[in-house]
C-alpha positions, 0 to 999 in steps of 0.5 A: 574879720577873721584873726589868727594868732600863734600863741593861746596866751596872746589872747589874754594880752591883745585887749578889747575888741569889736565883738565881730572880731574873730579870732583863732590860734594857729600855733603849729604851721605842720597841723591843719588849720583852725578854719578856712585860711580865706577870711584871714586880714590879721595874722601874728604868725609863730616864730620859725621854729618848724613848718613852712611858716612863711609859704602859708601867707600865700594861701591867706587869699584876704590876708592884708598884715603880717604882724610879727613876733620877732624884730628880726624880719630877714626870713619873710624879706621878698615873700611877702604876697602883693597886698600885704605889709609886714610888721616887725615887732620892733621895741618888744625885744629891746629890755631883755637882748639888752639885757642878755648883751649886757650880760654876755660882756660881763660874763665874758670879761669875768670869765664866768664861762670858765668858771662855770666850766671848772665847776662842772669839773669840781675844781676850785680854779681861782689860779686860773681865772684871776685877774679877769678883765672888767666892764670900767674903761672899756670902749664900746662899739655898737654896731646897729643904732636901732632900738635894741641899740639904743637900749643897750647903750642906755644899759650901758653907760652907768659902767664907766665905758665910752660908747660909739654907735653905728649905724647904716648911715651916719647922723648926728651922734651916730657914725656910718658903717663906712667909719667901720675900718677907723672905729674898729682898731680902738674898739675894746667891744664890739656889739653886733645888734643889726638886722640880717640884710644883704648889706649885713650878712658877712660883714663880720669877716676876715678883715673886720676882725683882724682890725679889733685890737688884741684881746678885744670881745665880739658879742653877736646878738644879731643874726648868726650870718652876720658874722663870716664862721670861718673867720671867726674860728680861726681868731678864737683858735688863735687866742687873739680875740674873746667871743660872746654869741647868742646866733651862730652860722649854722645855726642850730649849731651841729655838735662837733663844730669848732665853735663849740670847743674854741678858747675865749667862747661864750654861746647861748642857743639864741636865746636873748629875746626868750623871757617870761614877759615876751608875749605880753608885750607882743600881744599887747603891740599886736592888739595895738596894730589889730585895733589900727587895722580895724579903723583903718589908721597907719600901722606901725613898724612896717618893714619896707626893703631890707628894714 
């Protein structure tokens, strides 16, 4: 059985395998492949950064699972070869976008971002700044009770904040996205951690953001158009809203576009899942599904309609 992996250091975290396994790493989907694509069952593909990286499944003429890196799975969604399941990396990413959300507020809320900025500047900008906002007493909404959702509560909750969650559909401690329009007007943060789909995709718009009472904080650490731009633009434009975001539509985000220059604006270059210990857990979960796949057990996380 033939194996490809996207990464040399996946090798060292994927764990024992049948000595008739083989596997080869095929990091750059622009270069040839390693060998003949026929033979593939088991591939762990590289994040779409360059390349066609998707269109190569259909030339995987024996490929059975797709077993991703990210948890994010809107790219592949509807090009998946018949006789194949895709797999997310559901739960690989839930310590550190947690990690990155829960920083992303408190660095909005104590303006670490202007900070930053005046000492770029070399100034000493305390009659700016001071009083900032703090995390104690919020009331946070988080849009995407999934695992990244579940976590970022848990991060959460020792901070003194009342939280609500939502999610697709509504279940006991958990409110339906239909519940939107009432949760919103008293929501001090709203936590954007859904996967794109064609339910998501501008949920955020005009209407959603007008709800938000004044001064209140957007962080996106779920897909750049989740969030309509040009509404969003024209909130922040206005001082009326604070913004913190690790995606942006478009995305890289071009230079000269408004975002960049917005008031109220934190942005990071999608860069939440990015950590040190990110593909030691991918590969320890990929060794998981590769060993399943070999004795034929169910594999896990396999993403069926839009999740």
């Amino acid at each position: 059985m033939k194996v490809w992996i996207a990464h040399e250091q996946g090798l060292a975290h994927i764990g024992p395998l049948p000595a008739e396994i083989d596997i080869e790493v095929y990091a750059d989907p622009a270069a040839p492949p390693p060998s003949d694509p026929a033979g593939v069952t088991f591939w762990v593909p590289p994040f779409l950064g360059s390349g066609d990286v998707v269109g190569l499944a259909a030339g995987m003429p024996d490929l059975r699972v797709i077993q991703l890196l990210s948890a994010g799975a809107d790219a592949w969604l509807g090009r998946i070869p018949a006789g194949v399941t895709l797999h997310d990396a559901r739960g690989v990413h839930d310590s550190p976008t947690s990690e990155w959300i829960l920083t992303a507020v408190l660095s909005s809320l104590r303006r670490f971002d202007d900070a930053a900025r005046a000492q770029g500047e070399g100034r000493w900008a305390s009659a700016e700044l001071l009083p900032t906002d703090e995390l104690a007493g919020k009331r946070v909404l988080i849009v995407g009770a999934g695992s990244i959702g579940r976590a970022t509560a848990a991060r959460l909750a020792p901070f003194e904040v009342t939280i609500t969650e939502v999610a697709r559909s509504a279940r006991p401690g958990v409110h339906g996205v239909d519940d939107l329009p009432h949760l919103l007007p008293s929501a001090d943060i709203v936590i954007l951690i859904v996967p794109l789909t064609s339910e998501t995709r501008g949920l955020v718009d005009e209407k959603f953001l007008a709800a938000m009472p004044d001064g209140a904080l957007l962080v996106n650490a779920a897909r750049g158009p989740v969030v309509q731009t040009d509404a969003l633009v024209a909130e922040l434009s206005s001082g009326r809203l604070r913004a913190a975001m690790d995606v942006t539509d478009p995305e890289p985000l071009p230079p000269g576009h408004p975002l960049w220059t917005t008031p109220n604006t934190l942005i990071t270059p999608h860069t939440a899942g990015s950590v040190h210990g990110l593909f030691g857990r991918a590969y320890r979960l990929a060794g998981v599904q590769l060993r399943r796949h070999i004795a034929g057990e169910p594999l896990i996380n396999q993403v069926v309609g839009d999740y």
